[in-house]
LUMMI-359258 format. One record per residue (C-alpha): residue number from 0; x, z, y. Coordinates in steps of 0.1 Angstrom, whole numbers, padded with zeros to 4 digits, m for minus. Layout:
% LUMMI-359258
ATOM   nr      X      Z      Y
ATOM  NUM      X      Z      Y
...
% end
This chain:
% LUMMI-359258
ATOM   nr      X      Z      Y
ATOM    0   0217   0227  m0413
ATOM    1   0184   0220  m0394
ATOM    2   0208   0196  m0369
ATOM    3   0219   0179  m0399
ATOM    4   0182   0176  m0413
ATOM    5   0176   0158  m0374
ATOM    6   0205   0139  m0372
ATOM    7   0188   0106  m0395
ATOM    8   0156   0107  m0374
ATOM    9   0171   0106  m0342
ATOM   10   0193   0079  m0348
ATOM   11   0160   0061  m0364
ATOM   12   0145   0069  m0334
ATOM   13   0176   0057  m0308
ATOM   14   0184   0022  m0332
ATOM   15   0141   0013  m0328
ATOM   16   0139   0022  m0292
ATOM   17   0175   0000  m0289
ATOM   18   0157  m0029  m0308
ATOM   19   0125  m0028  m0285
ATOM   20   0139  m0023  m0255
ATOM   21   0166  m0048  m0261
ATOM   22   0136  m0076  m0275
ATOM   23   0117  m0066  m0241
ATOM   24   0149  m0072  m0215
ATOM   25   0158  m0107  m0230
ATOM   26   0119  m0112  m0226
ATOM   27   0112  m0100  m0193
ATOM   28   0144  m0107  m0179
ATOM   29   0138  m0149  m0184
ATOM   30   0105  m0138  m0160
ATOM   31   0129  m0118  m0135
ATOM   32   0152  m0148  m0133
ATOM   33   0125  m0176  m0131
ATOM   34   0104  m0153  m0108
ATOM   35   0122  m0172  m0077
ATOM   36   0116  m0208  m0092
ATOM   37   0081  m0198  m0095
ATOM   38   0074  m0186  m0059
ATOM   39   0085  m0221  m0051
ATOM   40   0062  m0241  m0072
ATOM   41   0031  m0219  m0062
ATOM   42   0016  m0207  m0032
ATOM   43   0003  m0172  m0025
ATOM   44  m0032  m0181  m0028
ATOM   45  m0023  m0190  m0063
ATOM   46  m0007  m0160  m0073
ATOM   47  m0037  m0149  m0057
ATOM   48  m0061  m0162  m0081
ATOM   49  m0035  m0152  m0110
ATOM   50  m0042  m0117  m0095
ATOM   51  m0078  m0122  m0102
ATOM   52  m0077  m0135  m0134
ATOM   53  m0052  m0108  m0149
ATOM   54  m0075  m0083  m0135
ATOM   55  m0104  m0095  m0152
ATOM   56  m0088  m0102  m0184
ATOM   57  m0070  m0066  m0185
ATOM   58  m0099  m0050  m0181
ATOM   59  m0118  m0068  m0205
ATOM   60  m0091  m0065  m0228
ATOM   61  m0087  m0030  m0226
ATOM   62  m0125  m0030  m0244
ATOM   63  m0123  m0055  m0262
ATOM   64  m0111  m0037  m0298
ATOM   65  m0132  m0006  m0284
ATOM   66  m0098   0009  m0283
ATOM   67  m0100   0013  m0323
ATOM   68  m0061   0004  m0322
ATOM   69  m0054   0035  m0310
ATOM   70  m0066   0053  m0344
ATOM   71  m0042   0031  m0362
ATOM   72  m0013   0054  m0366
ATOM   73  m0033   0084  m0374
ATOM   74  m0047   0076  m0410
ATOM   75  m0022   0094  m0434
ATOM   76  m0031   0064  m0461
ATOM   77  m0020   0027  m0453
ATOM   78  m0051   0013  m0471
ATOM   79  m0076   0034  m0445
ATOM   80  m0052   0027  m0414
ATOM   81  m0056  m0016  m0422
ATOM   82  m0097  m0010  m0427
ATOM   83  m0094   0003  m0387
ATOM   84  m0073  m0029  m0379
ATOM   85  m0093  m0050  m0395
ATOM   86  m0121  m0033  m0380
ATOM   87  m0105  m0039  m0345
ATOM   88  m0100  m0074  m0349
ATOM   89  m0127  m0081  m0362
ATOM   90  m0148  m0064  m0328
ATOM   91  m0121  m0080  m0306
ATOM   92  m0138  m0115  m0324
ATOM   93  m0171  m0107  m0310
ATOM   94  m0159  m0098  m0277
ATOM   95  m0144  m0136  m0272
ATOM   96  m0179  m0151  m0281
ATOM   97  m0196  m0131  m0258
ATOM   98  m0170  m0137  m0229
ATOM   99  m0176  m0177  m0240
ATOM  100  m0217  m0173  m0233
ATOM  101  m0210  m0156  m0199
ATOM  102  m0186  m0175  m0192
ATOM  103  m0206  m0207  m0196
ATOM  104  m0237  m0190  m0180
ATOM  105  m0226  m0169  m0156
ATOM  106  m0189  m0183  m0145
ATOM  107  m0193  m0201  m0110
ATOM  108  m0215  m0167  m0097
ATOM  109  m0186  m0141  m0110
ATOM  110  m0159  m0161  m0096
ATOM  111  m0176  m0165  m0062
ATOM  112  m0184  m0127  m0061
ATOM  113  m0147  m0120  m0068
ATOM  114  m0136  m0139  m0037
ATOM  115  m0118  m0161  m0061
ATOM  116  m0140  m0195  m0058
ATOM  117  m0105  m0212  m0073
ATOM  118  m0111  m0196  m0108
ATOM  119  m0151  m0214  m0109
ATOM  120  m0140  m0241  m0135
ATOM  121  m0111  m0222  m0151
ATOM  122  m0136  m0191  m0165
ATOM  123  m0128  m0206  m0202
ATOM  124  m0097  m0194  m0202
ATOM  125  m0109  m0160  m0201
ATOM  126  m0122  m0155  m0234
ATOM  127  m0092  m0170  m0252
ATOM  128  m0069  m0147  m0231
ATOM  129  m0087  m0118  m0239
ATOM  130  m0089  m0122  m0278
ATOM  131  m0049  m0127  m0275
ATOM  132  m0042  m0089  m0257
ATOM  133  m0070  m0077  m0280
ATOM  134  m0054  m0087  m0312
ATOM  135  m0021  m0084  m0298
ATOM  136  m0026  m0046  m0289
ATOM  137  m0038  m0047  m0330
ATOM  138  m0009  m0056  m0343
ATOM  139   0015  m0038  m0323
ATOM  140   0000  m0009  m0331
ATOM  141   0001  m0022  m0371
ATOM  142   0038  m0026  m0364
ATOM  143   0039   0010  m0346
ATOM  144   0027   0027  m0372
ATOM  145   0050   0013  m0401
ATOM  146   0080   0019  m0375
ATOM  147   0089  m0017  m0375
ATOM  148   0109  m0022  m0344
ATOM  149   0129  m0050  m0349
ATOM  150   0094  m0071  m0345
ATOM  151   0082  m0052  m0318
ATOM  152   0114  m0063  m0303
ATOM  153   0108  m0100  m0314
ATOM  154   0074  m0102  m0302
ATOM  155   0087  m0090  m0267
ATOM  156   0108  m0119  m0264
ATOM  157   0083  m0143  m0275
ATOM  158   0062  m0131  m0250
ATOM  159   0080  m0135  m0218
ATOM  160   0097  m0166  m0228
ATOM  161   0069  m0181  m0238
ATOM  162   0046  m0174  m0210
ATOM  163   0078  m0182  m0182
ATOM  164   0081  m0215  m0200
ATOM  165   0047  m0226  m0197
ATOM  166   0044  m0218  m0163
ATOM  167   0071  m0235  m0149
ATOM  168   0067  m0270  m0167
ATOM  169   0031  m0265  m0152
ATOM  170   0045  m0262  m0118
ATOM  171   0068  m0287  m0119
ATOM  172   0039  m0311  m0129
ATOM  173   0017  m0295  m0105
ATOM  174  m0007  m0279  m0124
ATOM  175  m0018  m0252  m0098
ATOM  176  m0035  m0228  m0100
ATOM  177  m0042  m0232  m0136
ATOM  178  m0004  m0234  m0148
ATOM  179  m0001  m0192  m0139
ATOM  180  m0033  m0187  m0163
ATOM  181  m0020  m0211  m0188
ATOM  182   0010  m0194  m0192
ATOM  183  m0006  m0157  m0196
ATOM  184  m0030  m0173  m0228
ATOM  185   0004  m0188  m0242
ATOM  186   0026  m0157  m0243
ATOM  187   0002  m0136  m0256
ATOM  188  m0010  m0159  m0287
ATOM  189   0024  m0167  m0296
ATOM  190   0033  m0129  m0294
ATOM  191   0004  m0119  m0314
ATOM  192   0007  m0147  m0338
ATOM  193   0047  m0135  m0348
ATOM  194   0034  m0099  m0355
ATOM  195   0004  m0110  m0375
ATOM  196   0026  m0134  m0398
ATOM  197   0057  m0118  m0397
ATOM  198   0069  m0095  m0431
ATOM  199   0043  m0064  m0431
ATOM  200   0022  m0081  m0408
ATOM  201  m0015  m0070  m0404
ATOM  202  m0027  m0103  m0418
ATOM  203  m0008  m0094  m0452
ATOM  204  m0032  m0064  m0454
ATOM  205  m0063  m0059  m0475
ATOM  206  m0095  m0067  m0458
ATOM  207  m0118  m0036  m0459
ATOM  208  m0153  m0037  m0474
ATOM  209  m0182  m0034  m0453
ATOM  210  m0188   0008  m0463
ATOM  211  m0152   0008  m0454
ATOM  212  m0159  m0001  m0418
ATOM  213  m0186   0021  m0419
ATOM  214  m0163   0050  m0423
ATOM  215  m0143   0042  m0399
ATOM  216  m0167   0040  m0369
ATOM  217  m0177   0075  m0383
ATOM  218  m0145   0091  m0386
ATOM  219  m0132   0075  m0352
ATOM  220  m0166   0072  m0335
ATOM  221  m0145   0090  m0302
ATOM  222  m0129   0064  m0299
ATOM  223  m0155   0035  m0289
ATOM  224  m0180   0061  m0278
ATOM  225  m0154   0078  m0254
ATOM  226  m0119   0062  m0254
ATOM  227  m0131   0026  m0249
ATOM  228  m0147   0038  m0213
ATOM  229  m0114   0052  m0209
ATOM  230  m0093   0026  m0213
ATOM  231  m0121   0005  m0189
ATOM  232  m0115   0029  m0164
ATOM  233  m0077   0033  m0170
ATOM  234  m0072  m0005  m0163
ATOM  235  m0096  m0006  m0134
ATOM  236  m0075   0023  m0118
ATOM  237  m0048   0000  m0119
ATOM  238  m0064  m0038  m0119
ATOM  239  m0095  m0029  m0091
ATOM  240  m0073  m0021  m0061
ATOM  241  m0062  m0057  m0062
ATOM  242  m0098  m0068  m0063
ATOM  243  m0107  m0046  m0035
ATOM  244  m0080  m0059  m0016
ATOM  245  m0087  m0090  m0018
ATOM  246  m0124  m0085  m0009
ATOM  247  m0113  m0067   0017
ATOM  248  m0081  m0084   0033
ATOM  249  m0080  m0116   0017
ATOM  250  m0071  m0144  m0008
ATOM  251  m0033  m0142   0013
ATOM  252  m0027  m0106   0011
ATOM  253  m0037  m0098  m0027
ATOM  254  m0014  m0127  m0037
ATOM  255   0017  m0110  m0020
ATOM  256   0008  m0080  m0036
ATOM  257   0006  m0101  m0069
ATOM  258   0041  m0106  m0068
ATOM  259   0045  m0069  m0057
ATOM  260   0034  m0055  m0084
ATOM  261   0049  m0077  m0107
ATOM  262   0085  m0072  m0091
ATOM  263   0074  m0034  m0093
ATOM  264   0059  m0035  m0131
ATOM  265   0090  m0051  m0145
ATOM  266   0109  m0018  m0152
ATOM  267   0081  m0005  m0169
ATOM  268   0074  m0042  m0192
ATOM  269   0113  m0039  m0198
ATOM  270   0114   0000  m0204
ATOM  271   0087   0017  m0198
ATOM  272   0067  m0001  m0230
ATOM  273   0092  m0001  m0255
ATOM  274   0095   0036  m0247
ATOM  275   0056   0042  m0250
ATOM  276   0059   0022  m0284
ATOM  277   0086   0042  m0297
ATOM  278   0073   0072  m0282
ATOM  279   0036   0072  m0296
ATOM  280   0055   0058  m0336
ATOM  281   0076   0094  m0332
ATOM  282   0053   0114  m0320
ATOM  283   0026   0102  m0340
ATOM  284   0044   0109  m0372
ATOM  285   0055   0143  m0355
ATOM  286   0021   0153  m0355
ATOM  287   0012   0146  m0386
ATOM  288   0041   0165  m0402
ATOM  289   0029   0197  m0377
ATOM  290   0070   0200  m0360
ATOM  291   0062   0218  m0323
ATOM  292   0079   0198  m0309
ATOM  293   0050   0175  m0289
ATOM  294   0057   0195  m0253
ATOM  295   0097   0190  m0256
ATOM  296   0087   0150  m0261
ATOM  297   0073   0145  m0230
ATOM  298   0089   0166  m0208
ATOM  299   0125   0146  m0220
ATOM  300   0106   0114  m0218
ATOM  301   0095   0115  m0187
ATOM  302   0125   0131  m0169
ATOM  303   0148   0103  m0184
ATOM  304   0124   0078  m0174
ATOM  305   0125   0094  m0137
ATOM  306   0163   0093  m0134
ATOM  307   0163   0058  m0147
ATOM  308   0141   0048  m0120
ATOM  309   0150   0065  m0093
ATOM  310   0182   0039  m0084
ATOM  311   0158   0007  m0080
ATOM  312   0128   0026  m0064
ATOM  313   0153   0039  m0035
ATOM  314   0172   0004  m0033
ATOM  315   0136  m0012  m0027
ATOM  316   0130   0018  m0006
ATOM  317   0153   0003   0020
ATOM  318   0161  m0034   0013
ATOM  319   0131  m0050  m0003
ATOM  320   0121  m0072   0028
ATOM  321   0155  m0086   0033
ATOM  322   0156  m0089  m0007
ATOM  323   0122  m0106  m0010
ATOM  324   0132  m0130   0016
ATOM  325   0163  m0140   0001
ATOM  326   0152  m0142  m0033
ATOM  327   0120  m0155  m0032
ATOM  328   0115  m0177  m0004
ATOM  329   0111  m0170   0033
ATOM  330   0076  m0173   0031
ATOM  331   0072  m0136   0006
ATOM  332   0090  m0114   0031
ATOM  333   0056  m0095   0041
ATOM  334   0060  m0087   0000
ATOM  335   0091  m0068   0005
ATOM  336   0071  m0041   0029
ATOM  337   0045  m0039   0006
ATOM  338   0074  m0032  m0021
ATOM  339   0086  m0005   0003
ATOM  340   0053   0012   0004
ATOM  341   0049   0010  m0030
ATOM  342   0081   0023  m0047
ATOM  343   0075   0054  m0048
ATOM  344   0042   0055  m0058
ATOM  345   0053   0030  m0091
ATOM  346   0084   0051  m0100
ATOM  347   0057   0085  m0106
ATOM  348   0033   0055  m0129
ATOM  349   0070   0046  m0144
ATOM  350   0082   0082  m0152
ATOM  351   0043   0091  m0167
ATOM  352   0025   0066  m0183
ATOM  353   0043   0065  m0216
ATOM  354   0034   0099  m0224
ATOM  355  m0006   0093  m0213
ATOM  356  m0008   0086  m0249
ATOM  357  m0004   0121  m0257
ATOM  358  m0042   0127  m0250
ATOM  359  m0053   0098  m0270
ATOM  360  m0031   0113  m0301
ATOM  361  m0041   0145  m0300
ATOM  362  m0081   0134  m0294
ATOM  363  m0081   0147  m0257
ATOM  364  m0108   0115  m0249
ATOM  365  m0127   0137  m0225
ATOM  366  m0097   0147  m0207
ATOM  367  m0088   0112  m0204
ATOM  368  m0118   0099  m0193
ATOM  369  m0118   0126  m0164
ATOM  370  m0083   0113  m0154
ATOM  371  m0091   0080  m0154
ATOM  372  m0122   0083  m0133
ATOM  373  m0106   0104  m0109
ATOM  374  m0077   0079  m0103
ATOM  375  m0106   0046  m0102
ATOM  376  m0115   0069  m0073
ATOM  377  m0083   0074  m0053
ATOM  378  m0067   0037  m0061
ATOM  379  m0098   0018  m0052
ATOM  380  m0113   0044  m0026
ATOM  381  m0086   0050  m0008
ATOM  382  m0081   0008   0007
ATOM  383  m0124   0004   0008
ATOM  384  m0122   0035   0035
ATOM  385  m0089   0018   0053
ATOM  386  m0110  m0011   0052
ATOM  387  m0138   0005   0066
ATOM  388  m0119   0022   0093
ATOM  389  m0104  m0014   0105
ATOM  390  m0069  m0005   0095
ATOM  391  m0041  m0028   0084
ATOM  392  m0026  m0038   0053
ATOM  393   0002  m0019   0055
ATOM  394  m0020   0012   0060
ATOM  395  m0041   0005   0030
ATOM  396  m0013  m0002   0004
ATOM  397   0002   0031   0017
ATOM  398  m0027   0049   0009
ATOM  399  m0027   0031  m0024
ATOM  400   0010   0046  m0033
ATOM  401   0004   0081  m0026
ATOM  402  m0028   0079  m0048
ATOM  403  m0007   0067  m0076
ATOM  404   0020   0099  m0071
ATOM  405  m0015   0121  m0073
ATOM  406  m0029   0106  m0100
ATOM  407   0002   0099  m0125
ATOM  408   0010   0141  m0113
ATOM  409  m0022   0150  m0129
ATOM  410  m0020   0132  m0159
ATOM  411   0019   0145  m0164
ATOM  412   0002   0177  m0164
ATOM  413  m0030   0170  m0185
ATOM  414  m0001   0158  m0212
ATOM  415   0022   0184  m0212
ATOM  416  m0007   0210  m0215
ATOM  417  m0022   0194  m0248
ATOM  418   0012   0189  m0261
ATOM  419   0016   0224  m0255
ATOM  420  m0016   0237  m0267
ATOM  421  m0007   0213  m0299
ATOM  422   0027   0230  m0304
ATOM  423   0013   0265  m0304
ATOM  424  m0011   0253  m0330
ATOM  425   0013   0242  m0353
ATOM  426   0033   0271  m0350
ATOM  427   0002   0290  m0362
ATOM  428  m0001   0270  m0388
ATOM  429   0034   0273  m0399
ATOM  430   0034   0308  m0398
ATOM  431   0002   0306  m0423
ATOM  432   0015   0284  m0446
ATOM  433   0045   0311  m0451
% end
């Protein structure tokens, strides 16, 4: 009887991962196949300053809603949930006007002291770019929380076509460097544009009153006061070792790592996300409806995730210089042995980081913040003391993998201990209620 009872929600769950995940393969799968067209309309260096400019932009972005978005799911009313997206957007707003004035102020010296003199009169873009992940991150979450797959899966597609598309009519033209950053403003806005418009959009919602916002900075005040330096540290963790690295060993180096890491981040754009997505919709409503069965959740999740990447991590693992070469252009060989150094290291942040949401769910923020503090510490220390020591490259982006297997270890742990601390509550609970 109870399989019967499960049988409906799983195949909810498998038909809005398969509409996701298949919205996210056409979508990242144009950038895989124009990846090689790219590396021969634009040098290193300006992958390079791409580097830089996502770095910046990611973190900024990651602050930019004060990671209200995260509290969408958790209101058991629709009307409360929209005040906290509205609220979101509407801090995400202010953000962009204050990245304008720096910007405008301050943008030759920032781009200078990132080693990136190239971005000096593009600093405009940022703010734009950075409103676009902001409210894009809002209305995903919208489309989370009412289960609404199918547009998750559409706004994947839009995404990645639309930034591939961009970019390489701005190579061909040869608009370089700024082509690469035009192309990141233009997926995101059109991605963010078909979730807000589309049926059961955000921008169909009510508008909250001004005591409704209130209450929402008071019932979620964990979230900006604690989460929000979280999700700064989170993205530095994974956007700083780039800008040490380049400090460190060059405009050259980080824009071989650029494409890298974005050879190495595919899986987890084309899997890896849709799973979170689905993950944090499922487990989300699990939680509210008290089921035990938050521990189970991540343990499967991340041992699928691991099997599923264990096959490309290992064929990098042997062939990635010979691949790069090939594929990319003589020229990004040295990119395969970074890719070697790497796998491993990505395939642990593969396996883990759709379940890292489990802390934010269950309002783990301090455990969180610890984590992410601890890995800003390994990912970014461990190349500064290679550096300082007068080793290579190679040595420093080896020390940069293992941190990653450390780090993402912890946090598999963290997750699976407040699941299970969850589950144990519920059962409590339970065995109140009857």
């Amino acid at each position: 009887m109870v399989e019967e009872m499960l049988k409906p929600k799983q195949r909810r769950v498998t038909a809005g991962l398969a509409k996701v995940l298949g919205g996210s393969i056409l979508g990242q799968g144009v950038g895989v196949l124009c990846a090689p067209l790219l590396t021969r309309l634009f040098s290193p260096s300006d992958f390079g300053a791409l580097a830089v400019f996502t770095a910046v932009v990611t973190m900024c972005g990651a602050v930019c809603t004060l990671r209200l978005e995260a509290a969408i799911p958790l209101p058991r009313s629709d009307v409360r949930a929209a005040a906290v997206a509205w609220t979101a957007l509407g801090i995400a707003a202010a953000w962009t006007v204050l990245l304008m004035v720096v910007g405008m102020v301050a943008g030759d010296f920032i781009s200078m002291a990132l080693a990136a003199p190239a971005l000096a009169p593009l600093w405009w873009l940022v703010a734009p770019t950075v409103f676009a992940v902001g409210a894009g991150q809002v209305m995903a979450a919208w489309m989370v929380r009412a289960q609404r797959y199918g547009q998750l899966g559409r706004r994947n597609v839009t995404l990645g076509v639309g930034q591939v598309a961009v970019q390489l009519v701005c190579g061909v033209v040869e608009w370089r460097p700024i082509g690469l950053l035009l192309g990141l403003l233009a997926g995101r806005a059109a991605a963010f544009g078909g979730l807000g418009f589309g049926a059961g959009g955000l921008l169909w919602q009510r508008r909250p009153r001004a005591k409704q916002v209130t209450g929402v900075f008071v019932q979620y005040r964990r979230f900006p006061l604690v989460s929000s330096w979280s999700a700064l540290l989170n993205t530095a963790g994974s956007q700083a070792p780039l800008l040490v690295i380049s400090m460190c060993y060059g405009q050259a180096a980080v824009g071989l790592i650029a494409l890298t890491v974005r050879v190495l981040a595919t899986p987890a754009a084309i899997i890896g996300q849709p799973v979170a997505q689905v993950y944090l919709g499922e487990v989300s409503a699990a939680n509210r409806e008290r089921s035990a069965q938050l521990g189970r959740a991540v343990q499967d999740t991340v041992r699928r995730l691991l099997i599923v990447g264990l096959l490309p991590a290992g064929v990098l693992a042997v062939f990635a210089p010979s691949l790069f070469a090939a594929i990319f252009g003589h020229g990004w060989s040295e990119a395969g042995h970074y890719a070697q150094l790497l796998s491993i290291g990505y395939l642990v942040e593969f396996a883990v980081a759709p379940v890292s949401q489990t802390l934010l769910l269950l309002e783990r923020q301090v455990v969180q913040l610890g984590w992410d503090f601890s890995r800003l510490v390994l990912t970014t220390g461990g190349p500064a003391v290679c550096f300082l020591l007068g080793t290579p490259v190679l040595t420093a982006i080896t020390v940069l993998s293992a941190s990653y297997v450390v780090s993402y270890g912890m946090l598999y742990v963290y997750c699976l201990r407040a699941a299970r601390d969850a589950d144990r509550a519920s059962s409590r609970d339970g065995v109140a209620t009857a």
